[in-house]
Structure formats: C-alpha cells, structure tokens
C-alpha positions as CSV (number, residue, x, y, z in Angstrom):
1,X,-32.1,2.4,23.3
2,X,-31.5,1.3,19.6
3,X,-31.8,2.8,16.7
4,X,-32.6,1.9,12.9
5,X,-30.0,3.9,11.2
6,X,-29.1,4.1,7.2
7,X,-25.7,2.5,6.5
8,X,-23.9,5.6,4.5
9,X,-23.0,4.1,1.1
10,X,-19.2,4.0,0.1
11,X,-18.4,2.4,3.9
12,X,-15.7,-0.3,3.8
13,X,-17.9,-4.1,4.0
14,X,-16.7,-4.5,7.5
15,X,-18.0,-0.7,8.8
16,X,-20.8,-1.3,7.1
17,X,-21.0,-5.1,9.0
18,X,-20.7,-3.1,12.5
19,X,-23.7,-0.8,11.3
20,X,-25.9,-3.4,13.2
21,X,-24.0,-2.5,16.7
22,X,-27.1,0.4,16.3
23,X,-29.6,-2.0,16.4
24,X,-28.7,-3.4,19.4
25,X,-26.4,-6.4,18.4
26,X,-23.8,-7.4,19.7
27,X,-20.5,-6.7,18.3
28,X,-17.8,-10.5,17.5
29,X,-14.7,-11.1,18.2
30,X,-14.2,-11.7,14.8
31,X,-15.7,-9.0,13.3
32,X,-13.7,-6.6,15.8
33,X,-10.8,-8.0,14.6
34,X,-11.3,-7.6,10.9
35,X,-11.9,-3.6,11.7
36,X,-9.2,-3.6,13.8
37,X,-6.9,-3.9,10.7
38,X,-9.0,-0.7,8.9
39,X,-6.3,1.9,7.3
40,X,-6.6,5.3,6.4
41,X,-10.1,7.5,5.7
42,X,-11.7,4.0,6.6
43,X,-10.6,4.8,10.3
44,X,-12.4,8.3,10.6
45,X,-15.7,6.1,9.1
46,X,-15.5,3.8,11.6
47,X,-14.5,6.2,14.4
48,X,-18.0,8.0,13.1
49,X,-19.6,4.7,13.4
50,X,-18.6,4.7,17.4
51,X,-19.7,8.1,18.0
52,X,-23.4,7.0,16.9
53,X,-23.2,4.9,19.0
54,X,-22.0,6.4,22.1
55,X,-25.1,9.4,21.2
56,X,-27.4,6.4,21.1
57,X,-25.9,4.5,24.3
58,X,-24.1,6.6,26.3
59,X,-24.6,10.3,25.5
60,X,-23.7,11.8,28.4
61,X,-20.3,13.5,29.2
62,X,-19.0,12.8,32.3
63,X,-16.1,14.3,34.3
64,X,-14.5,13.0,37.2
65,X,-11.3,14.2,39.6
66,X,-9.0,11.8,41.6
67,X,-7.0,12.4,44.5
68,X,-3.3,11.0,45.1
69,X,-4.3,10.3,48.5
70,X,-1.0,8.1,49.6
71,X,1.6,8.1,47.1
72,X,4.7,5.8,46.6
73,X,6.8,3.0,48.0
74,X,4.0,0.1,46.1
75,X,5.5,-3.2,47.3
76,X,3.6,-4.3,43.4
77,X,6.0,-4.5,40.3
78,X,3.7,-3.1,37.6
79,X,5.9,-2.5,35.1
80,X,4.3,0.8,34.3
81,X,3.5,2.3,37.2
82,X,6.1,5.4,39.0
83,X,5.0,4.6,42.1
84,X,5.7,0.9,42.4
85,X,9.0,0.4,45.3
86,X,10.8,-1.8,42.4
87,X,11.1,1.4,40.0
88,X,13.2,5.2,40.7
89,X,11.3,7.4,39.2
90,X,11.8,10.2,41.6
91,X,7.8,10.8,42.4
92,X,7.2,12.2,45.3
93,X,6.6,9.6,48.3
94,X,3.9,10.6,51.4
95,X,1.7,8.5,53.7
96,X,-2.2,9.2,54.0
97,X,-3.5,12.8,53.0
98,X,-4.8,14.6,56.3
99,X,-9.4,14.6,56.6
100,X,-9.1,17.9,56.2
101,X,-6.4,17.9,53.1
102,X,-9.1,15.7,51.4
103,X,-11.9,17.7,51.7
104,X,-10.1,20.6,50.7
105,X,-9.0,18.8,47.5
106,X,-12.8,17.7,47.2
107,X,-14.2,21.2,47.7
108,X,-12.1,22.9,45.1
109,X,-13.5,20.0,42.5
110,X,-16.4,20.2,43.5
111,X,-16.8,24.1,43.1
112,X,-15.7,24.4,39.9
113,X,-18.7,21.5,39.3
114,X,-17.5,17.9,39.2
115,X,-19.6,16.0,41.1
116,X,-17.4,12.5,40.9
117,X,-14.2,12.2,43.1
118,X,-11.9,9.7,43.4
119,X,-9.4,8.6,46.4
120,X,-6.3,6.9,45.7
121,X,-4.0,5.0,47.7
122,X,-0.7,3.3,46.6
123,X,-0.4,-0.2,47.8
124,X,-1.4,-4.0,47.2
125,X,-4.8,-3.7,49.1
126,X,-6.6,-4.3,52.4
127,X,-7.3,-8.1,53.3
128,X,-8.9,-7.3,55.9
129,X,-9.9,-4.3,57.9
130,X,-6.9,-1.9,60.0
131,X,-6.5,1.2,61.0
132,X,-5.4,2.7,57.8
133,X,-8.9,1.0,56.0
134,X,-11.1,2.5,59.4
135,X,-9.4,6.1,58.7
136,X,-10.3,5.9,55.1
137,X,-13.7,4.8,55.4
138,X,-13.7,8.3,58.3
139,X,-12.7,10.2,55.6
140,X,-15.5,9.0,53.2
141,X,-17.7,9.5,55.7
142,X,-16.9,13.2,56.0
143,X,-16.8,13.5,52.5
144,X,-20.1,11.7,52.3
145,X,-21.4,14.6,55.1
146,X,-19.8,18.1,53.3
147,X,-20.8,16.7,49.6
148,X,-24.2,14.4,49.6
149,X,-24.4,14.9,46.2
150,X,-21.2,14.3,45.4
151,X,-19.9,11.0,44.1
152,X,-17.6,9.4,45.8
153,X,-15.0,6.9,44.1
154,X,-12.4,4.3,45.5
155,X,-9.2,3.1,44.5
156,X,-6.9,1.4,47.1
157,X,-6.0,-1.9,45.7
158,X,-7.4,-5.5,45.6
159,X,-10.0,-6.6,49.0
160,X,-11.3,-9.0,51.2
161,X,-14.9,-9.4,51.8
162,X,-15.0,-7.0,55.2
163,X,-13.7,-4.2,53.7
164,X,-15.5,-4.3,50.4
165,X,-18.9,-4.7,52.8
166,X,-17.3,-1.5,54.9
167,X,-16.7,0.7,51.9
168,X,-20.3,0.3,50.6
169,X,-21.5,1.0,54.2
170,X,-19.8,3.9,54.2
171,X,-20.9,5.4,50.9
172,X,-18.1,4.7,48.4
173,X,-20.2,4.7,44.9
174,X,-17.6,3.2,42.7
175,X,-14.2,1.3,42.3
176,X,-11.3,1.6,40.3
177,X,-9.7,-1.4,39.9
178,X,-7.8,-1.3,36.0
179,X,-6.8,-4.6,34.6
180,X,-4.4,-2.8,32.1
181,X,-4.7,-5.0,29.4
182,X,-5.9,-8.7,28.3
183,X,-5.6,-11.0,31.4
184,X,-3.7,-13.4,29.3
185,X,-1.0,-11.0,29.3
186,X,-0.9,-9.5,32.4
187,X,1.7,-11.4,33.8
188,X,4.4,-9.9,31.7
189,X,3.5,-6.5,33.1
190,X,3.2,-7.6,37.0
191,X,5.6,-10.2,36.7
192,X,5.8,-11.7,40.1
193,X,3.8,-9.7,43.0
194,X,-0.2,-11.1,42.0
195,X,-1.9,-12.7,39.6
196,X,-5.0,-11.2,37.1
197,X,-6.9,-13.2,39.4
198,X,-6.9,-11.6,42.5
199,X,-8.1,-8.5,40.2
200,X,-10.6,-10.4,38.9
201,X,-11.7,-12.0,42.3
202,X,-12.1,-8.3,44.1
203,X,-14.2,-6.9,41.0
204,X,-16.9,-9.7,41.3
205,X,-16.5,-8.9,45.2
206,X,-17.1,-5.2,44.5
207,X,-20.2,-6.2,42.6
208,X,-21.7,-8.7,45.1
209,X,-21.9,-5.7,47.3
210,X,-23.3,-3.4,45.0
211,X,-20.4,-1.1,44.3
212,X,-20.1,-0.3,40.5
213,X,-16.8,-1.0,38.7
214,X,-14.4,1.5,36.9
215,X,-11.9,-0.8,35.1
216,X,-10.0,0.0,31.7
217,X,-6.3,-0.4,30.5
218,X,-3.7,1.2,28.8
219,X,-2.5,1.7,25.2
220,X,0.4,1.6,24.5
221,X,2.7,-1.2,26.5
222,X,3.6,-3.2,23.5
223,X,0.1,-5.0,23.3
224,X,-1.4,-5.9,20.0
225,X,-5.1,-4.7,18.4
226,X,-6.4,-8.0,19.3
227,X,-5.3,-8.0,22.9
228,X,-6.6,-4.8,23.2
229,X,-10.1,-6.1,22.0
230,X,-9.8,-9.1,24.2
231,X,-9.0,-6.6,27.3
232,X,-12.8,-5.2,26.0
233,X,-14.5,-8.6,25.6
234,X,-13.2,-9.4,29.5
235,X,-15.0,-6.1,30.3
236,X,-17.8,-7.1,28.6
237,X,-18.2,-10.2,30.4
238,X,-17.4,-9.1,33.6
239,X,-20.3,-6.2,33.1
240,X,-17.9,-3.2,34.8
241,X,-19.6,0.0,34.5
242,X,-17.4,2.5,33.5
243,X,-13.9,1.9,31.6
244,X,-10.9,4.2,31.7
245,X,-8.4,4.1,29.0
246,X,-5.3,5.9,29.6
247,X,-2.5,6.3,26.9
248,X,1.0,5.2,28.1
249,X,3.1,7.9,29.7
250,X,6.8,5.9,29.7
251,X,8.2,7.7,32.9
252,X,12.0,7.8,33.3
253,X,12.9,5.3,36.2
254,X,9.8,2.8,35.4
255,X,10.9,-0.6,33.0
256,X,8.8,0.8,30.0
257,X,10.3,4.2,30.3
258,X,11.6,3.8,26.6
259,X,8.7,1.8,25.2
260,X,7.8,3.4,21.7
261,X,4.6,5.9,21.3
262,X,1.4,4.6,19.7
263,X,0.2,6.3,16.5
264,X,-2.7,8.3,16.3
265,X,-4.7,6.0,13.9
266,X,-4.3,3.0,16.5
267,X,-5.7,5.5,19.3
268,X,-8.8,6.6,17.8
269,X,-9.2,2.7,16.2
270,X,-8.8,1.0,20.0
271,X,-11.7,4.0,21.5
272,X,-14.2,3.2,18.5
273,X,-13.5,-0.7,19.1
274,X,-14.5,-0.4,22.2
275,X,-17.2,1.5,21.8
276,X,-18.7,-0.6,19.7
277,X,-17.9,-3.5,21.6
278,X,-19.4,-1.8,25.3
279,X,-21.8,0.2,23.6
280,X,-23.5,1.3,26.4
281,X,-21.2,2.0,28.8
282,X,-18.9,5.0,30.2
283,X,-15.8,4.8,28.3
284,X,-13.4,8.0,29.9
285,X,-10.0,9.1,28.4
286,X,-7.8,9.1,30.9
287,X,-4.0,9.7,31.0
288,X,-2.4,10.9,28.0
289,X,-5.3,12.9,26.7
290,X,-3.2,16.5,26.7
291,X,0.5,14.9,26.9
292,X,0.6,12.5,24.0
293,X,-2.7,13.2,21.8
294,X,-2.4,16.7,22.4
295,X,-4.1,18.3,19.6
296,X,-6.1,15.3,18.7
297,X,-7.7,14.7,22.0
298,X,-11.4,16.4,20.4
299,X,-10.8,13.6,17.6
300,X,-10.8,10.8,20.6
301,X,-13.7,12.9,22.2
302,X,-15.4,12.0,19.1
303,X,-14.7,8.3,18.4
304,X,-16.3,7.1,21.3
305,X,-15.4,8.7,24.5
306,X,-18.2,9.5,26.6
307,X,-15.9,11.5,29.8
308,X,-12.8,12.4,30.8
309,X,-10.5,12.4,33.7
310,X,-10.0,16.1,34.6
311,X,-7.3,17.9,37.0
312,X,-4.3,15.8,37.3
313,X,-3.5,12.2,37.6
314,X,-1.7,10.7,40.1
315,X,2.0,11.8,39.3
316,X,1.4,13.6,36.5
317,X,0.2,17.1,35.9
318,X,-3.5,17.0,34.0
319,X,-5.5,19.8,32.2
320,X,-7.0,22.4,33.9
321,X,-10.5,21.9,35.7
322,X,-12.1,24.8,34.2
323,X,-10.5,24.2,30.5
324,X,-11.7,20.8,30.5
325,X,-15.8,21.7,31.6
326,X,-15.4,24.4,28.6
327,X,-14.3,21.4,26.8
328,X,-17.4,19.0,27.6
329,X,-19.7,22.3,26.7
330,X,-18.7,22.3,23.4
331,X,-19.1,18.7,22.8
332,X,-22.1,18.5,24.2
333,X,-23.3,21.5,21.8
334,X,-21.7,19.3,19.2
335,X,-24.0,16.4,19.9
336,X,-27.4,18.5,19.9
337,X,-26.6,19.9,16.7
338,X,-25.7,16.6,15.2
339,X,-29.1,15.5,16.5
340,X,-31.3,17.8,14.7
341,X,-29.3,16.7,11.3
C-alpha cells in the first residue's frame, strides 16, 4: 500500500526529504543518517512521520508471549546476555520445561488471547538432530494439537539443515534468531564463541525452508546511530519478517552491567528510523518497554512500533498480559480515529 500524503509545512528539509518513504520509496543510508542527528521538537515530527507509516504499512498491533523453556549455563559469551556460563548473574538455572509445563504456560497465554508463542532454549544451537531437538519438536507437536490456531515460535540457537527442515515439519511458524546490532560489530559483543556468520548462515537456512524470521537488536550497548541504522539496512537486505528491539537491561553479573542508559530522544529516533527504513514490516518493542521507558513506552508505541512482547522475558519480569491487550485497545482506537481525520 502507498499513499500520496501532504508534507505538513514547517518540517525540518530532511523530514520533509523522508515524506516520500509514503510513496513507497525507499528510504538511504544517507538520508537516515542525516535524520539520525534531528534534535528537539524535530524528533516528535519525525517520530509522526514513522507512525504514518506504520498505519499505512503495518497497521496491525501484534502481541506475542515467550517461554523460558531451558534457562542458563550458555557455553556463548554474549556480553549482554544473564544467561551466558561466562557471566554470575544469579538467574535461575533449569534444563528443558516438562510437555505438560509448556502447554500450561501456552494455555494461560492463550486464554487471555495471544495467539503467538514463543519457546526458548539457552544454548549455542542444534547441528544436527538429538534427543533434546526430537523432544522439542514433541512438544511443538502437542502444542500444534491443543492450539491449531495458535502461532507457534522458535528460539533455540543457530541450525543445521536437518533440524531447520524438522522444525518446519513440525509446525514451528517463526524464528527468533536477534543479531543484536550491526554485524560489523558484533564481534565486540560475542567476542570469541561464533561469528555474525553462523547467524547469518541459519537465517537464510530458516528461510529456504519457509520459516519466517524474527530478528532485531538492542539499544543501548554503546553502539552509535549509524550502526544502529546499518543493523536496519542488514534486515532490510536479509528480508526478516518481524524485528524486535529490546532496550538494554545492564544486569548485575553480565560485562555491560554498568553500561550507561540511552536517552529518551535516541529511543523514539532509532524506532522511527527504522520504521521508515522497514516500512512494512513488524517492528515489536521488546525488553525495556516498562523497566527503562516506563512512562514513555505509548510515545514508542507511537513512533513506529507495530507490537509488543507481553508477559515476561526471559529473566526478567514483563508487564502484565491483561494490562498490555488494554494497552493495544487503546492504540488501536487511536489509529481509527486518526484515520477519519
């Protein structure tokens, strides 16, 4: 869908420039850049800019619920991440979630009406098919059989090409696989346990076999604006489907525990970027929505977000369910009444 929209008068030249992402063009690198470096009331313009687009691209707000399905003891050294085995950051530390622990977990989602679940397992990834992989794909299965409506999402690490066939056999509808931020810097945040890559390698695998991608990054882990632009040019060419961005939540025991927060202003610029930039695609706020934006998290809602990640993430507490579907009611009332305007 495009649209021929007015360009407001009294825009800054380079909001007015991105005016044309309505038509249907493209967004440049270069162009990005330049609003990248917008200050002040110019921000909430260009944040306004985004949510057009997301009503013209992307206007429906999706929820979605993940299980921490196996959590702990990583052998990875993501420099982020509480449950990599290089950090102490006192999570808790269990193997594989019982069948029946999983579809309780799902059926309490799915009750209160999210229809897209996530499975999570702590780890590097399945090479190849074992045990652990043949219980999993068991336990889509049975989800698969008590929910057939119900979306079912997987995140358990990088793949080899037998288990990336298995999980589409057996019904798992999307992957998470984040790349966290540009590839040319991922090496200083996993500094020595795999390269962008293999990352790279499994999310064209997932895609040969017809599974769609969910791959974002975070904000905040001492990246610039323009890396975080090129992290949304290497989704754009890589054509994922749906990108999560989280907010850093420095954890005590990780090696970013002390890293500084990111303002405001660079938040709501980085979701209208890319916005603009992956116009029509499902851009979710993920970590840090409640914790660090707190009261600004309708703002973010409204610069380009098109869902959120409800319930809890993976050692952190999340908003309520039921809070967060009141939530995506009101902004969907929102957007019919700016429609008839």
């Amino acid at each position: 869908m495009t649209i021929s929209a007015a360009v407001p008068i009294g825009l800054h030249p380079k909001v007015q420039a991105a005016y044309d992402v309505l038509s249907g063009r493209l967004l440049d690198r270069d162009l990005a850049l330049s609003l990248g470096c917008l200050e002040g009331a110019d921000i909430l313009d260009l944040a306004s800019l985004a949510h057009k687009v997301r009503l013209a691209f992307a206007p429906q707000t999706r929820l979605c619920t993940i299980l921490n399905a196996k959590s702990g003891a990583c052998s990875e050294d993501c420099k982020f991440c509480a449950q990599s085995g290089h950090h102490s950051a006192g999570i808790e530390v269990y193997p594989l979630l019982s069948e029946s622990r999983i579809l309780e977990a799902a059926g309490q989602a799915y009750d209160q009406g999210v229809r897209t679940f996530g499975l999570v397992t702590s780890g590097r990834g399945w090479d190849r098919l074992s045990p652990e992989t043949e219980t999993v794909l068991a336990m889509v299965r049975a989800l698969r059989g008590r929910f057939p409506d119900l979306e079912i999402c997987g995140s358990f690490g990088m793949l080899g090409e037998d288990v990336a066939a298995a999980l589409a056999a057996a019904g798992v509808r999307r992957y998470n696989l984040n790349l966290q931020v540009a590839p040319g810097r991922y090496a200083d945040l996993v500094s020595s346990t795999h390269a962008v890559s293999e990352r790279l390698d499994t999310i064209r695998l997932l895609k040969r076999h017809g599974i769609q991608t969910c791959v974002g990054g975070i904000i905040g882990l001492g990246e610039t604006m323009a890396e975080r632009i090129e992290l949304a040019l290497a989704l754009r060419d890589l054509d994922v489907d749906v990108v999560p961005l989280n907010v850093l939540l420095p954890l005590p025991g990780t090696a970013l525990e002390r890293q500084p927060p990111v303002p405001i202003a660079d938040v709501v610029k980085t979701f209208a970027l890319f916005r603009l930039l992956l116009p029509g695609k499902v851009i979710k706020f993920a970590a840090g929505r409640e914790t660090k934006l707190k009261d600004f998290q309708g703002l973010l809602m409204l610069s380009g977000a098109s869902g959120f990640l409800t319930g809890g993430y993976l050692t952190t507490r999340g908003r309520d369910i039921a809070e967060d579907q009141a939530l995506a009611r009101e902004l969907a009332a929102f957007d019919k009444t700016g429609n008839r305007n």
